[in-house]
MIDOSE-1310 file (N, C-alpha, C; in nm, 2 decimals, decimal comma, always signed):
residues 273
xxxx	+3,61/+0,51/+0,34/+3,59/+0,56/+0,20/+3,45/+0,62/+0,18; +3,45/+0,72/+0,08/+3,30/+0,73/+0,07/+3,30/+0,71/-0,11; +3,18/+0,78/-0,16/+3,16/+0,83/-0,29/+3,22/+0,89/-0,39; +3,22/+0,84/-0,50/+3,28/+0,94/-0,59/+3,18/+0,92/-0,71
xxxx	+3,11/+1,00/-0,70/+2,98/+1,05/-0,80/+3,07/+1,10/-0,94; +2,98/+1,08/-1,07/+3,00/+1,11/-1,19/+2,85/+1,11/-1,22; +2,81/+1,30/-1,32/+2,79/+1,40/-1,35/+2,79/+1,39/-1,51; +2,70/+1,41/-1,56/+2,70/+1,47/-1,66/+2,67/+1,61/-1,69
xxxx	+2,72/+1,75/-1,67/+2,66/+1,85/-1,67/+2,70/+1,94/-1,83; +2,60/+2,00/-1,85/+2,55/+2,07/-1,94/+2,50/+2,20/-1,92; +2,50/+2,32/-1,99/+2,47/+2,48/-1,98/+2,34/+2,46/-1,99; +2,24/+2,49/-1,93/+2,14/+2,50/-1,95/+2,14/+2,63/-2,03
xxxx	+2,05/+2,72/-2,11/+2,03/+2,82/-2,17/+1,92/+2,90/-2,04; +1,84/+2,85/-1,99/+1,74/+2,91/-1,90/+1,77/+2,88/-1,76; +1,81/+3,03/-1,72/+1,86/+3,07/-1,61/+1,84/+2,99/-1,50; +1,66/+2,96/-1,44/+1,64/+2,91/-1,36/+1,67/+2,72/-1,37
xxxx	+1,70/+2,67/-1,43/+1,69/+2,58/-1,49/+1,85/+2,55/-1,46; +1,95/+2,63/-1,51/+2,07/+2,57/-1,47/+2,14/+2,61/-1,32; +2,09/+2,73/-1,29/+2,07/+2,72/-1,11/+2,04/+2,62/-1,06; +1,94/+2,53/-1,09/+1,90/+2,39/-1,06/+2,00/+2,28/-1,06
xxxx	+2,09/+2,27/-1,19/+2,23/+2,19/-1,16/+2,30/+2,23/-1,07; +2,32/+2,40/-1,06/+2,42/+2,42/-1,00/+2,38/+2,35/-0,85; +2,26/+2,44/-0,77/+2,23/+2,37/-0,70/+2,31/+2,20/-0,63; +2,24/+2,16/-0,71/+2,24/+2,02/-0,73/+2,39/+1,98/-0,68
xxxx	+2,51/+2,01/-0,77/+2,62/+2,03/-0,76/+2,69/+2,07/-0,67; +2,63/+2,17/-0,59/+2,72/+2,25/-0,46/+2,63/+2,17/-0,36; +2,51/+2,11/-0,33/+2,51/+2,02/-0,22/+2,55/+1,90/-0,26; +2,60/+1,83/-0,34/+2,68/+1,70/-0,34/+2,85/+1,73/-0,32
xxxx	+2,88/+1,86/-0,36/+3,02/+1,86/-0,27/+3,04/+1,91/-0,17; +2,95/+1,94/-0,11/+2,96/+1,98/+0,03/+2,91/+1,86/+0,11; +2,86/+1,74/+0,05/+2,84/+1,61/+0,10/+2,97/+1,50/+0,20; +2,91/+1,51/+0,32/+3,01/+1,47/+0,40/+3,08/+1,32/+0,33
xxxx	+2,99/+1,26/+0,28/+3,01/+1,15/+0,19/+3,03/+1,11/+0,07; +3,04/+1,21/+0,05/+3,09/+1,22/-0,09/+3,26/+1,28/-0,15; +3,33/+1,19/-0,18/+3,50/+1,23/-0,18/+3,51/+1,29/-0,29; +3,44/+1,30/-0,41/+3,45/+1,36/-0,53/+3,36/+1,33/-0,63
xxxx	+3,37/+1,47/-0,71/+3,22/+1,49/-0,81/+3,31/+1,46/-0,96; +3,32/+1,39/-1,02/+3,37/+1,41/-1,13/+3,27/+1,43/-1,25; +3,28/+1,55/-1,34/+3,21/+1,60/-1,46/+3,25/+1,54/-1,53; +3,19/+1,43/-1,61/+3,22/+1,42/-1,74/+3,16/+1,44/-1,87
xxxx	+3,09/+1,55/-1,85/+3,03/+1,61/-1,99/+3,10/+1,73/-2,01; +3,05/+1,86/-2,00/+3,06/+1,97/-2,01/+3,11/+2,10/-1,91; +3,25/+2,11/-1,95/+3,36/+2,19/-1,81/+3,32/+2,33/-1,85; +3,20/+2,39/-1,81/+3,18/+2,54/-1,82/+3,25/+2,60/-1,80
xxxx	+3,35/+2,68/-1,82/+3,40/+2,80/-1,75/+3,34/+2,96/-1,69; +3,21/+2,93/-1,73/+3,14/+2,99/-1,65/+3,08/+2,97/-1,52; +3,07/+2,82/-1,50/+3,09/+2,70/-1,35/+3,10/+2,85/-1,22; +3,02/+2,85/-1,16/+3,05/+3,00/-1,02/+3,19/+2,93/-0,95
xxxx	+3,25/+2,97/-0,93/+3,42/+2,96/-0,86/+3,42/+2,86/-0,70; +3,29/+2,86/-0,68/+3,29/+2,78/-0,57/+3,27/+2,66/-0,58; +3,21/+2,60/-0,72/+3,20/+2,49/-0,75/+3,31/+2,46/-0,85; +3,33/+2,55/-0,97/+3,48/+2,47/-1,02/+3,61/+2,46/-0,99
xxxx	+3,61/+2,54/-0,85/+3,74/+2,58/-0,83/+3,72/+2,49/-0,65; +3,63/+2,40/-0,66/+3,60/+2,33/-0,50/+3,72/+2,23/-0,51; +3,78/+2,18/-0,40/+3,89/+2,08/-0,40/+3,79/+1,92/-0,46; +3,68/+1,91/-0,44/+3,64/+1,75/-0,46/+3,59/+1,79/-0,61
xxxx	+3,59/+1,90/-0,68/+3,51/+1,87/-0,86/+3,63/+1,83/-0,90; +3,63/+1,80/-0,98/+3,72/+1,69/-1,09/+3,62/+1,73/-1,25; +3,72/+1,72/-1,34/+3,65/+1,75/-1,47/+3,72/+1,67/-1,62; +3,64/+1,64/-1,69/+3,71/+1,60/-1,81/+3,61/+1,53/-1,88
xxxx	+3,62/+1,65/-1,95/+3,54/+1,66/-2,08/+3,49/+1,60/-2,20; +3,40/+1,52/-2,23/+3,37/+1,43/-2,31/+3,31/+1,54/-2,47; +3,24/+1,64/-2,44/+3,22/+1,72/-2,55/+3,10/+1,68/-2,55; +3,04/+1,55/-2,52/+2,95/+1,53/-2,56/+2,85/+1,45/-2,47
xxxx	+2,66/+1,42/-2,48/+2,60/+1,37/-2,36/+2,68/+1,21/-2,34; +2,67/+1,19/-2,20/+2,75/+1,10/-2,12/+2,66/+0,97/-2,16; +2,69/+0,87/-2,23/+2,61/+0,73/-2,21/+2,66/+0,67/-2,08; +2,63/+0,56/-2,04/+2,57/+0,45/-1,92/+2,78/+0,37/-2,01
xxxx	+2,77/+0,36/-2,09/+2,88/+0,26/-2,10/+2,99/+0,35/-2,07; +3,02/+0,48/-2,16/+3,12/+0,58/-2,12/+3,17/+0,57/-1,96; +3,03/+0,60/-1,90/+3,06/+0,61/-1,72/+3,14/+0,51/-1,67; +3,10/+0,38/-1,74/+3,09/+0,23/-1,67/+3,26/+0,24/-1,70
xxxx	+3,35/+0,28/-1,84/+3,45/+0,27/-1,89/+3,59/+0,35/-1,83; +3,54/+0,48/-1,81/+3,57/+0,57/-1,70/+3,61/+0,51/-1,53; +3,47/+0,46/-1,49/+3,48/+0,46/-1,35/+3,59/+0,31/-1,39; +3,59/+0,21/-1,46/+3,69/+0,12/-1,45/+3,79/+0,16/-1,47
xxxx	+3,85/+0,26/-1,53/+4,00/+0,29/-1,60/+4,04/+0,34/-1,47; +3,94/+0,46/-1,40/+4,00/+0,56/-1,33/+3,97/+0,56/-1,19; +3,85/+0,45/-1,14/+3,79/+0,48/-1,04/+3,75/+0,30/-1,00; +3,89/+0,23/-1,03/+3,86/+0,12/-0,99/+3,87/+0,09/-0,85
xxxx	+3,76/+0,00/-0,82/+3,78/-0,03/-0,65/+3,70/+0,07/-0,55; +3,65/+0,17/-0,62/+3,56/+0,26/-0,56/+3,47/+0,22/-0,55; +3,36/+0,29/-0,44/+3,21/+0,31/-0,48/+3,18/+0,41/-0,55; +3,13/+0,38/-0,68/+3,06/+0,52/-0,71/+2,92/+0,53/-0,79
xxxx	+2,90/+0,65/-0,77/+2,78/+0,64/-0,82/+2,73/+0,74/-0,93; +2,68/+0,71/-1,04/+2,65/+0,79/-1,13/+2,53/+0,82/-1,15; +2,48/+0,93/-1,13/+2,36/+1,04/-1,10/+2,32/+1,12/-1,24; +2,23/+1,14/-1,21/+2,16/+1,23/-1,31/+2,19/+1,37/-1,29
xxxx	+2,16/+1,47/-1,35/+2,22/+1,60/-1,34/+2,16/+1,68/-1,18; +2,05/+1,67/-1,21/+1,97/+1,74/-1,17/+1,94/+1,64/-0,98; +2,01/+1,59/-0,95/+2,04/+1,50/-0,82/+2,08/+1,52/-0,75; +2,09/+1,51/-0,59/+2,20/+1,56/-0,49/+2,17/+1,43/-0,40
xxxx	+2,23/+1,40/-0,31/+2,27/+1,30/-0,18/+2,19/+1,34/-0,09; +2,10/+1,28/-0,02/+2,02/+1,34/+0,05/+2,10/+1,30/+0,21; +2,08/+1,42/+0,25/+2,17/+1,39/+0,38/+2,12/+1,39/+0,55; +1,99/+1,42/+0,53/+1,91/+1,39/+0,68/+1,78/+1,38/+0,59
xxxx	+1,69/+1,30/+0,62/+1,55/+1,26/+0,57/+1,47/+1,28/+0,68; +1,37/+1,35/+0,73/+1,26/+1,31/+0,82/+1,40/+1,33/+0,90; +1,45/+1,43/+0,95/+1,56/+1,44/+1,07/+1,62/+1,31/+1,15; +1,63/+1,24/+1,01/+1,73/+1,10/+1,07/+1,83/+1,13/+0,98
xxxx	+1,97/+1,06/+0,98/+2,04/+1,09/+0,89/+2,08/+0,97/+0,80; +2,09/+1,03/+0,70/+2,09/+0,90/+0,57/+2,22/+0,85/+0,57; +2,27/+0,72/+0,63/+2,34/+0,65/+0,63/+2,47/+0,57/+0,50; +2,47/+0,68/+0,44/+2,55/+0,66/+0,32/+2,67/+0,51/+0,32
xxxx	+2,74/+0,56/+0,42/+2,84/+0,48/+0,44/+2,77/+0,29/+0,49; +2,67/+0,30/+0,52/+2,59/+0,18/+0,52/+2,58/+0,11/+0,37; +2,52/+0,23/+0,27/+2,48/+0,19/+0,15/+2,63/+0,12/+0,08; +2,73/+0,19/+0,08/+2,86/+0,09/+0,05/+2,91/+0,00/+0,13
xxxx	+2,90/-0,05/+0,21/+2,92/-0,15/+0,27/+2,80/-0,29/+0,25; +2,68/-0,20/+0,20/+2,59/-0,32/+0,16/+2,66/-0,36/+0,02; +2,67/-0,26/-0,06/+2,73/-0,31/-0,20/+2,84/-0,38/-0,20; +2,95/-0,34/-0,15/+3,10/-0,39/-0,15/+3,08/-0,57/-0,09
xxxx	+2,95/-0,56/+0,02/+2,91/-0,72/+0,09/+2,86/-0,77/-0,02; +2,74/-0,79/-0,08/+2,67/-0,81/-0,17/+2,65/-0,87/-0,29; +2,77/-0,75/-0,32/+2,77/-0,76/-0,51/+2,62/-0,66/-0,58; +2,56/-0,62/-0,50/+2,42/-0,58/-0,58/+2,50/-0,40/-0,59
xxxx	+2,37/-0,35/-0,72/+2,42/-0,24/-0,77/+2,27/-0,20/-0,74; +2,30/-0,08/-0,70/+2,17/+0,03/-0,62/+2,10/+0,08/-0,75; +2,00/+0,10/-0,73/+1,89/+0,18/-0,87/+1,79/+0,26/-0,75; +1,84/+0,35/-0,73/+1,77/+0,46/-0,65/+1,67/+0,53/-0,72
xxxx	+1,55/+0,52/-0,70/+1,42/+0,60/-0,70/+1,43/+0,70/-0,66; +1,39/+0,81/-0,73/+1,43/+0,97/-0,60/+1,31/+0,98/-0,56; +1,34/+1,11/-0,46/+1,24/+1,15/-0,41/+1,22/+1,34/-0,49; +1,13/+1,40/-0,49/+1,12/+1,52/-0,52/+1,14/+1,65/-0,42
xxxx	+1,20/+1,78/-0,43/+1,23/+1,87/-0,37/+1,11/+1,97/-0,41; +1,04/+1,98/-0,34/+0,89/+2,09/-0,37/+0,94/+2,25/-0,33; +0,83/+2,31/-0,42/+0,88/+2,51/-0,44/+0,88/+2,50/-0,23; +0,82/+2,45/-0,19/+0,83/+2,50/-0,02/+0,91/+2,47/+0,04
xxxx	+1,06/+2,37/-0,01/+1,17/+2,31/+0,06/+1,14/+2,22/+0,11; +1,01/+2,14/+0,11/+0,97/+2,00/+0,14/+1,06/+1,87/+0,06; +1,02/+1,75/+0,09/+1,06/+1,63/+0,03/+0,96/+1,56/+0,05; +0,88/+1,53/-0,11/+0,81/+1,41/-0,18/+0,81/+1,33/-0,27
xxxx	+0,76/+1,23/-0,24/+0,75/+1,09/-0,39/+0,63/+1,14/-0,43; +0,65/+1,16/-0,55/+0,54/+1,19/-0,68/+0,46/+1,07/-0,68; +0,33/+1,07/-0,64/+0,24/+0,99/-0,61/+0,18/+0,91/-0,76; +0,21/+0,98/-0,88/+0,20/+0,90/-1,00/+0,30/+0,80/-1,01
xxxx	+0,38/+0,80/-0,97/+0,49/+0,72/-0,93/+0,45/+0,62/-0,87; +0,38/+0,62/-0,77/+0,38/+0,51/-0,64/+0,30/+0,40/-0,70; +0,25/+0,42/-0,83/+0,17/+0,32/-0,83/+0,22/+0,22/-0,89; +0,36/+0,22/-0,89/+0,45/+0,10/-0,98/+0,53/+0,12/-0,89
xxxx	+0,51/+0,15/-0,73/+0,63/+0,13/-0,60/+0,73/+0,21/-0,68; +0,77/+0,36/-0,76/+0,89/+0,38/-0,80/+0,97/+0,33/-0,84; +0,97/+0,20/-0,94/+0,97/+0,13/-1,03/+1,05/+0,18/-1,16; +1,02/+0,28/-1,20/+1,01/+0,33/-1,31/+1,08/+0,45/-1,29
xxxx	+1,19/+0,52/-1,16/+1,21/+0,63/-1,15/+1,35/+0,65/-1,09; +1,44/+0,55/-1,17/+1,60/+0,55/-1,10/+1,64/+0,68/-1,12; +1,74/+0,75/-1,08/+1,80/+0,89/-1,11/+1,95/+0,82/-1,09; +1,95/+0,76/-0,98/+2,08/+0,73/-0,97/+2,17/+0,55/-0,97
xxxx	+2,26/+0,57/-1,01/+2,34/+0,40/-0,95/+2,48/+0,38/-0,91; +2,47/+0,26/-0,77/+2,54/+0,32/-0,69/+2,63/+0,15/-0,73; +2,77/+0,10/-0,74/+2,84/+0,02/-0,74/+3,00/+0,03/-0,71; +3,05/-0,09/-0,72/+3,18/-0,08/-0,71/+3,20/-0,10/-0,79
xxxx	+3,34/-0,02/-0,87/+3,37/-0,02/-1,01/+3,52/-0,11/-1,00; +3,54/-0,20/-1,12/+3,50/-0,20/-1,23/+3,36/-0,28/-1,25; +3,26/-0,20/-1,37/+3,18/-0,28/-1,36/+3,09/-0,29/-1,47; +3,09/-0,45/-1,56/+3,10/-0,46/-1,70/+2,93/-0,50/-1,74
xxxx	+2,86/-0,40/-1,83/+2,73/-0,43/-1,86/+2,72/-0,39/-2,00; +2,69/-0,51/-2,04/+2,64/-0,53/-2,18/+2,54/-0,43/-2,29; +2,54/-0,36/-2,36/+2,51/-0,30/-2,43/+2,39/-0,19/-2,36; +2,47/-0,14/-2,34/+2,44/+0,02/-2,26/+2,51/+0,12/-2,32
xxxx	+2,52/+0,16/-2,44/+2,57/+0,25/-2,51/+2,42/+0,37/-2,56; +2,37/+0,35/-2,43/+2,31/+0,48/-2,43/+2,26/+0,61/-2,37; +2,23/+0,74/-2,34/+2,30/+0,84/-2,27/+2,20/+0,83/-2,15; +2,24/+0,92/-2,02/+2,19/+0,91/-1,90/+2,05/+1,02/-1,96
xxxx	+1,97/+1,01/-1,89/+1,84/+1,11/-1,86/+1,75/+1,09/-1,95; +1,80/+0,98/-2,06/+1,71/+0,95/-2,17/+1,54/+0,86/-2,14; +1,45/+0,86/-2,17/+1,29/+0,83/-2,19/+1,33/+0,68/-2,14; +1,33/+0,56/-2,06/+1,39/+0,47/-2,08/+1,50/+0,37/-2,00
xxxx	+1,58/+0,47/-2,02/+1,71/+0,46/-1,97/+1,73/+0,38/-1,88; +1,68/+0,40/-1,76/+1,67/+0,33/-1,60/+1,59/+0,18/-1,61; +1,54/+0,16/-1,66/+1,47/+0,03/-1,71/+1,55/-0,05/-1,77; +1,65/+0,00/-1,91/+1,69/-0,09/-1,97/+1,83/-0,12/-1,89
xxxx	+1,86/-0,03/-1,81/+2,03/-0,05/-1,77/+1,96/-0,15/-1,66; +1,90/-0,19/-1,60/+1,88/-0,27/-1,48/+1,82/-0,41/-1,56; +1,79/-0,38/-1,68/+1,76/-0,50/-1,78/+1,89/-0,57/-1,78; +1,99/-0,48/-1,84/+2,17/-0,51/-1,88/+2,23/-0,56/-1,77
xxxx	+2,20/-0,52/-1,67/+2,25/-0,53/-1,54/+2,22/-0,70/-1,53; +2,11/-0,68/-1,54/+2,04/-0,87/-1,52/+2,12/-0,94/-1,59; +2,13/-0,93/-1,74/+2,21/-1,01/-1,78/+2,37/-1,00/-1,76; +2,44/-0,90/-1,72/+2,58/-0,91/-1,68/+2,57/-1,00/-1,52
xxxx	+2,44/-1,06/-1,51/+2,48/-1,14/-1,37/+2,46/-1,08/-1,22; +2,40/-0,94/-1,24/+2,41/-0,85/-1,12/+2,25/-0,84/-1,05; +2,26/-0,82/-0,96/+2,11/-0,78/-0,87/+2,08/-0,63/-0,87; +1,97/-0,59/-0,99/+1,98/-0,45/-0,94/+1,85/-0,39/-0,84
xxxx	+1,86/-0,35/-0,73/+1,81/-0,32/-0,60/+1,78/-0,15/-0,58; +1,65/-0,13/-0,58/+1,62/+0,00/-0,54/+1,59/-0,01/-0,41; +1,65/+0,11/-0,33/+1,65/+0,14/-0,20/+1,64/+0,28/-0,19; +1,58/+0,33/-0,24/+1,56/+0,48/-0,26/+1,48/+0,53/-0,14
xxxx	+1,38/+0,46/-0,05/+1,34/+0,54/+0,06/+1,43/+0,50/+0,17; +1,55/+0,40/+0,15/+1,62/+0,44/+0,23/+1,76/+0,48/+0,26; +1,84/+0,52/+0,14/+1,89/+0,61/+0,09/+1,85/+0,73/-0,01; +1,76/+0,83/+0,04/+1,73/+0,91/-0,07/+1,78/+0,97/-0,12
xxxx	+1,76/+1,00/-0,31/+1,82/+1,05/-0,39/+1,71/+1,16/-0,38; +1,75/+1,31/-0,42/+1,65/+1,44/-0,41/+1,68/+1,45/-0,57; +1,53/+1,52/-0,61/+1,56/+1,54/-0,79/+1,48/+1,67/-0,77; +1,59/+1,75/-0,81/+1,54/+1,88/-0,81/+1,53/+1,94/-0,96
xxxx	+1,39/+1,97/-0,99/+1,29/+2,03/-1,11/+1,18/+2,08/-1,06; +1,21/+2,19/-1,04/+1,10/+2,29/-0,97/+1,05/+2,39/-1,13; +1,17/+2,42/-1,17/+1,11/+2,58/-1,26/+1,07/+2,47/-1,40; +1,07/+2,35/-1,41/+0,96/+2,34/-1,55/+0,78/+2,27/-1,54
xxxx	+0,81/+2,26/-1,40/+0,63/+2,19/-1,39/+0,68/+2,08/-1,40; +0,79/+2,00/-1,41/+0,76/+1,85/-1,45/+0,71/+1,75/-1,32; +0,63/+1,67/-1,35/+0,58/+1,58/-1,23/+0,57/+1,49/-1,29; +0,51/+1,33/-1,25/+0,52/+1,25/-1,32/+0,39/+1,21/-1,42
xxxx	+0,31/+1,29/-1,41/+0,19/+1,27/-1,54/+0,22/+1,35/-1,62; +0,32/+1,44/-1,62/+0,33/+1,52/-1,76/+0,51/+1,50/-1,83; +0,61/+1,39/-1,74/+0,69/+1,38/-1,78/+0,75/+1,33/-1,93; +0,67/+1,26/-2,03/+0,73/+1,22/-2,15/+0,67/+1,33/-2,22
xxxx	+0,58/+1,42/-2,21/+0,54/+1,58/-2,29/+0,68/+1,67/-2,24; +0,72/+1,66/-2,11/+0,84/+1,74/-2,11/+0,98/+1,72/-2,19; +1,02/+1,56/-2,18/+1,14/+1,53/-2,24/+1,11/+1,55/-2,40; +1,00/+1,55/-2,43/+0,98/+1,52/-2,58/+0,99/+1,66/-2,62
xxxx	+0,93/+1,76/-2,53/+0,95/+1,93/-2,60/+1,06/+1,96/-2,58; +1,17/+1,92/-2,50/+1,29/+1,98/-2,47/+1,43/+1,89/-2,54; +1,37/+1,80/-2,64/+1,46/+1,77/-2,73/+1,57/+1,83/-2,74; +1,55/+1,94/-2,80/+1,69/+2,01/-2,87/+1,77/+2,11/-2,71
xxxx	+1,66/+2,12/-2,67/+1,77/+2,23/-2,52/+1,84/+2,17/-2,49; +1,85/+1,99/-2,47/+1,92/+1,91/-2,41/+2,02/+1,85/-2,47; +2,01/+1,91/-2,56/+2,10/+1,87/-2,67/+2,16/+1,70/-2,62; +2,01/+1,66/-2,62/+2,03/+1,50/-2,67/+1,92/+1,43/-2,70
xxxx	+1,89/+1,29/-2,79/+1,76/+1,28/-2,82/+1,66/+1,29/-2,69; +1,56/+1,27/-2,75/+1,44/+1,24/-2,67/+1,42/+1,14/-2,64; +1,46/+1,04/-2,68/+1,51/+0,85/-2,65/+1,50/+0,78/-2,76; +1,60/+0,72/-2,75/+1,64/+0,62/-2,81/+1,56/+0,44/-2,80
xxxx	+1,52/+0,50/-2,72/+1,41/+0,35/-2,68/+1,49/+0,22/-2,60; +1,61/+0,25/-2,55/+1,67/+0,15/-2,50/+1,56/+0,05/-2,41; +1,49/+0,08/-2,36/+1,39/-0,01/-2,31/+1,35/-0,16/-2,39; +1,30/-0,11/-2,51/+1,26/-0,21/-2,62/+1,36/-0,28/-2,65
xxxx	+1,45/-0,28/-2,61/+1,60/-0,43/-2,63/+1,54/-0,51/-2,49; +1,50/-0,47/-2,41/+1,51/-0,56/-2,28/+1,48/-0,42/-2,17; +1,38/-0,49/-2,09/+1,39/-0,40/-1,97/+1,31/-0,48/-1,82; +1,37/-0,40/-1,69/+1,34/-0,46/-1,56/+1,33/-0,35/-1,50
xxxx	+1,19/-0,38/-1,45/+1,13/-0,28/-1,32/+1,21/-0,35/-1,22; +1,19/-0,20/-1,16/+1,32/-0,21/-1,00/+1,20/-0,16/-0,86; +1,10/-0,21/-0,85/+1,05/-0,11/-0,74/+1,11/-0,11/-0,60; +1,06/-0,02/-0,49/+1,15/+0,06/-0,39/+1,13/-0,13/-0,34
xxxx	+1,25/-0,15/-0,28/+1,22/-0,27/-0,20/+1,15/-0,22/-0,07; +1,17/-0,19/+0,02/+1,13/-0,12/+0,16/+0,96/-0,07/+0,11; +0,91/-0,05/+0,01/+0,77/+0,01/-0,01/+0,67/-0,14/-0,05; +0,75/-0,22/-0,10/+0,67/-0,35/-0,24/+0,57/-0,40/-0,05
xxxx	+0,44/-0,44/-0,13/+0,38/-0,51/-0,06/+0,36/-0,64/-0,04; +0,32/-0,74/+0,00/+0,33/-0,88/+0,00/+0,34/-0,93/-0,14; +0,31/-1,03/-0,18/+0,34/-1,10/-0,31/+0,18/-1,15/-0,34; +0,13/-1,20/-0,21/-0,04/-1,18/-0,23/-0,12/-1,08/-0,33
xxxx	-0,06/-0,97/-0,23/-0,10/-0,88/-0,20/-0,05/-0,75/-0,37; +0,01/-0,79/-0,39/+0,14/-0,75/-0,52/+0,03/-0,76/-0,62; +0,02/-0,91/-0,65/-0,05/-0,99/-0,76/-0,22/-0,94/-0,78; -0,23/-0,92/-0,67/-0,39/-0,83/-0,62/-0,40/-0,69/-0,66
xxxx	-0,31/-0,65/-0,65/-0,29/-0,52/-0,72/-0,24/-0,49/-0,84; -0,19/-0,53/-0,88/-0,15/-0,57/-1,04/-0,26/-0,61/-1,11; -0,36/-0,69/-1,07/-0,50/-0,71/-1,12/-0,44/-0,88/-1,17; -0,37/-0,95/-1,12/-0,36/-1,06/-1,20/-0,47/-1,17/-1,14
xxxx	-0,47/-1,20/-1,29/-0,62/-1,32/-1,24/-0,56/-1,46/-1,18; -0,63/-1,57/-1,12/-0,63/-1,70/-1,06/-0,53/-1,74/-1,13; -0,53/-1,80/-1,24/-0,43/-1,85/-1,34/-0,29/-1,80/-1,34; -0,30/-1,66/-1,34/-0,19/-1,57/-1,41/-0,12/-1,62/-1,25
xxxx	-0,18/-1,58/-1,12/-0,10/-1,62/-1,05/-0,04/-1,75/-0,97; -0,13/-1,83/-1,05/-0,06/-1,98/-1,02/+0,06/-2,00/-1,11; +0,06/-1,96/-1,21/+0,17/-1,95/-1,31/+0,32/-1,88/-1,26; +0,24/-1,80/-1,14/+0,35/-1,69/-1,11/+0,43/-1,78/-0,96
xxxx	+0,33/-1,84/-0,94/+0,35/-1,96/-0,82/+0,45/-2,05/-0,87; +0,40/-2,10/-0,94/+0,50/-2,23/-1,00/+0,62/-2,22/-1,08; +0,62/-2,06/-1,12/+0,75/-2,02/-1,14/+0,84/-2,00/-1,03; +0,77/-1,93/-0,92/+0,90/-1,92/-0,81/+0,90/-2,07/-0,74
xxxx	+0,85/-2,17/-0,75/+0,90/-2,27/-0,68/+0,97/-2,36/-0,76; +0,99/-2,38/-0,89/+1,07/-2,41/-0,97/+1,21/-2,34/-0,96; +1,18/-2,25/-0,95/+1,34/-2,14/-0,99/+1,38/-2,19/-0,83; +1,36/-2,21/-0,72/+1,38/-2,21/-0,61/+1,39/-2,39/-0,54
xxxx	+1,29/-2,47/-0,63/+1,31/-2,62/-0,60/+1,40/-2,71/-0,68; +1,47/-2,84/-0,67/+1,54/-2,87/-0,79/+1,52/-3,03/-0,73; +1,41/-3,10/-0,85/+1,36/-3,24/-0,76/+1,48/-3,32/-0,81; +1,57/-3,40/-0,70/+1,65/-3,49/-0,74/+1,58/-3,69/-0,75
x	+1,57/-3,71/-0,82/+1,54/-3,82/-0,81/+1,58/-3,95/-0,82
């Protein structure tokens, strides 16, 4: 089996900008691993013919931006017992990294073993056809930079009724995720997600000036603050450095990290007496 991705797509108004989805869109169905794209936002019929009329797009129309519960309600009704993964617009499957090839079919078999739900950190697509992590990023290990989540559906998380791409968003769902009982796990450098935003300048020191000017293009808020209910940093597992070493860089003092000591050997010891 492979993937079956769900999309929220929307018309951009600026040409170069919704090229960008398109993009986005025609390499994830041309994704050897990927069985189907399903749209559930906005069925353009303006869509170029190769992508709405591709055998793996799938469409059905919500009218309006996609929340995190919508998806979760969807992939149960319709897409139970799959893997799938729900992506940000502007995302594609990355399909050879550094001329190795990205092992998709690994990634679901870790999940389906597991039980854990993927929170992929992307990587960026540069004007020269390169692939990089936004170094403003790295300094929270990509923490802070899910695009995508990858699970077997059905899969029930508690108050996420709010929309994908929002200021926030990836934080609080991996928050929700904790409390529905789940492990959420970034593996993003070794499954990479590509986030292609070339034509607005966005990087990650000027990213909340972007979402906040382009309010209304996106016709959806600028956020809702889902974070401030609860939230959980996810950084790349494969990048985090020792736990010494972690705490040393974080700046925590003697104290802070004995505290942080005695919490993991409590959570981990259970004295029978």
């Amino acid at each position: 089996m492979g993937v079956s991705l769900i999309v929220d797509y929307y018309a951009d108004k600026r040409p170069e900008r919704a090229d960008e989805f398109i993009h986005c869109l025609r390499k994830n169905l041309s994704h050897p691993n990927v069985d189907e794209v399903w749209n559930l936002g906005f069925d353009d019929p303006a869509l170029p013919e190769d992508v709405r009329g591709h055998e793996k797009y799938k469409a059905e129309s919500l009218g309006k931006r996609l929340t995190f519960s919508q998806a979760l309600e969807f992939a149960g009704t319709r897409l139970s017992g799959r893997f799938v993964g729900l992506i940000n617009l502007d995302i594609y499957l990355c399909e050879a990294h550094q001329n190795v090839t990205v092992r998709w079919a690994e990634a679901e078999s870790l999940v389906r073993q597991t039980g854990i739900v993927l929170c992929q950190g992307r990587c960026e697509l540069k004007p020269d056809g390169s692939i990089a992590r936004d170094p403003h990023y790295s300094k929270l290990v990509f923490a802070n930079t899910q695009d995508g989540w990858f699970f077997v559906s059905p899969l029930q998380v508690p108050d996420c009724d709010f929309e994908l791409g929002t200021l926030g968003c990836d934080n609080a769902f991996a928050h929700r995720l904790l409390v529905a009982g789940k492990v959420p796990v970034n593996m993003g450098s070794r499954f990479p997600l590509i986030h292609v935003d070339i034509c607005r300048g966005k990087h990650g020191a000027n990213a909340n000036a972007v979402h906040k000017k382009e309010n209304q293009s996106r016709q959806s808020t600028y956020s809702t603050f889902p974070e401030q209910r609860g939230q959980y940093l996810v950084p790349d597992i494969d990048l985090l450095p020792g736990l010494e070493a972690l705490a040393n860089q974080l700046g925590m003092n003697d104290l802070q990290q004995y505290r942080l000591k005695c919490d993991m050997m409590s959570r981990v010891i259970k004295i029978k007496n």
